[in-house]
C-alpha positions as CSV (number, residue, x, y, z in Angstrom):
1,X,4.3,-9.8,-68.3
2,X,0.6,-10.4,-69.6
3,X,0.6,-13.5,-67.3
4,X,1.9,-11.1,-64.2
5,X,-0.8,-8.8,-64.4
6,X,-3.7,-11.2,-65.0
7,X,-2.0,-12.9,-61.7
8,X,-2.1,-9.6,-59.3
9,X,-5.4,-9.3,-60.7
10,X,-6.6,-11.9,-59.8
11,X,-5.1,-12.2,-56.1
12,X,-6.4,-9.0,-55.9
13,X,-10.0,-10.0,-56.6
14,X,-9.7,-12.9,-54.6
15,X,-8.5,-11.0,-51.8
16,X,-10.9,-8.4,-51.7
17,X,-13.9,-10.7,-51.6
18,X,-12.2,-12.4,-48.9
19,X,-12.2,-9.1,-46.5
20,X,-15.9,-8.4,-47.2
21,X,-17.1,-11.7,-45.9
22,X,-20.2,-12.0,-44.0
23,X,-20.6,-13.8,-40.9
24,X,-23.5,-15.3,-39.4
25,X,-24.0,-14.3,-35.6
26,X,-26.4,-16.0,-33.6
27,X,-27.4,-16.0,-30.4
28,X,-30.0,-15.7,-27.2
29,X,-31.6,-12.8,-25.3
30,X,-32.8,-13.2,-21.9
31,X,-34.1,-11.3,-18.6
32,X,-31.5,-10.8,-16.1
33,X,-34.2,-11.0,-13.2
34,X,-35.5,-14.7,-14.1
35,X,-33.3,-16.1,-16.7
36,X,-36.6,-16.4,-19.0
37,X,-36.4,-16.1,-22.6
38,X,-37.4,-12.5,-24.3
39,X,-39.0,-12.9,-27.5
40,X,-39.1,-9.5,-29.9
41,X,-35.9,-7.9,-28.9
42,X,-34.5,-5.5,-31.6
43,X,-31.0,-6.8,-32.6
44,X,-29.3,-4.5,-34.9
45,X,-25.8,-4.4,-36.6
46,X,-24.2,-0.6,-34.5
47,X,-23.9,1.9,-37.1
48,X,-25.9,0.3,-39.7
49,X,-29.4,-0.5,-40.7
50,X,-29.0,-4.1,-40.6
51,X,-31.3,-6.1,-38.1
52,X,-33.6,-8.1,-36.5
53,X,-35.9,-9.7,-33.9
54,X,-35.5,-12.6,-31.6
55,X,-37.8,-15.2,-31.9
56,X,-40.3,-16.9,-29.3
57,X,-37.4,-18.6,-27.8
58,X,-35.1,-15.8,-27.6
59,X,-33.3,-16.3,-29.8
60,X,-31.6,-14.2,-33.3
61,X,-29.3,-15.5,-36.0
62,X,-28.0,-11.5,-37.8
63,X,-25.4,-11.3,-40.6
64,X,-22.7,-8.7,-40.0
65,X,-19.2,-7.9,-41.9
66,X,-16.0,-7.9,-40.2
67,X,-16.5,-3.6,-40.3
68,X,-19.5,-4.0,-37.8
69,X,-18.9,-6.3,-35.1
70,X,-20.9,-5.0,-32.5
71,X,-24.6,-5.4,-31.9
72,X,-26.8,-3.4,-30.0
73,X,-30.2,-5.2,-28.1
74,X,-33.2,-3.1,-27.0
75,X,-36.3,-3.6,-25.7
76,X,-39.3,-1.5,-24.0
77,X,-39.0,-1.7,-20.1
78,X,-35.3,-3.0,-20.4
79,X,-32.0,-1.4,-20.6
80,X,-29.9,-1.2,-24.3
81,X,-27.4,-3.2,-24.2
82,X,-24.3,-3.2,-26.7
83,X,-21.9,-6.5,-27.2
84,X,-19.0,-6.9,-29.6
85,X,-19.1,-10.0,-31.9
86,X,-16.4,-12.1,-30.6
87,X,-15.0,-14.9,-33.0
88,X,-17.2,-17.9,-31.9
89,X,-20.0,-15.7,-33.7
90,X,-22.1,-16.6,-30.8
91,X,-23.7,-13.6,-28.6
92,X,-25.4,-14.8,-25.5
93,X,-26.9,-11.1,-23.7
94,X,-29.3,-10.8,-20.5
95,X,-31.3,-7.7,-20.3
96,X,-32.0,-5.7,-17.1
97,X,-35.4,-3.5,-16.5
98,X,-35.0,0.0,-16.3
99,X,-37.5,1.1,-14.0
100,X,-37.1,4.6,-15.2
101,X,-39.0,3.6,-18.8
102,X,-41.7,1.8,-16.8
103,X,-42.3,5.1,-15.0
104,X,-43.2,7.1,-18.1
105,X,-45.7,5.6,-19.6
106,X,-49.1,6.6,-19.0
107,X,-52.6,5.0,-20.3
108,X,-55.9,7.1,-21.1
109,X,-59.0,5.8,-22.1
110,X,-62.2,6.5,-22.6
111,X,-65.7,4.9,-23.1
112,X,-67.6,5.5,-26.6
């Protein structure tokens, strides 16, 4: 019986650690309008406080667990974008301008 119990705990253990596994998602952001590369994108985990920025290149490599599989991409000038992790763990997302941001912004300055 000892043997039982020190068995389902185990499995258990073993089991448990398996469910929580993190996966590595990587991936490349560019602009819809020119296909270019757009380095400094926020990348974050949906629902979570888990991200990061893509690179010179474009490109992000995130960790996520299988209870977050969607990402959300956002950058000033361009439209948020939202993209479920499939199982390749690659995320490949073009961004489109949103003229409506670009309106809003207004500059003063003044000589000293």
């Amino acid at each position: 019986m000892k043997k039982l119990l020190q068995s389902l705990f185990i499995l258990m253990l073993v089991a448990s650690a398996a469910l929580a596994q993190d996966r590595t998602v990587t991936g490349t952001v560019i602009a819809k309008e020119d296909g270019l590369p757009l380095p400094g994108v926020s990348v974050k985990v949906k629902g979570t406080t888990t991200g990061t920025q893509t690179g010179a290149d474009g490109k992000f490599s995130i960790k996520v667990t299988a209870a977050s599989p969607v990402l959300q991409f956002s950058f000033i000038g361009y439209k948020t974008v939202e993209a479920a992790v499939p199982a390749s763990n690659k995320v490949n997302v073009s961004l489109a301008s949103d003229s409506r941001l670009l309106e809003e912004v207004t500059v003063i300055g003044a000589l000293g």
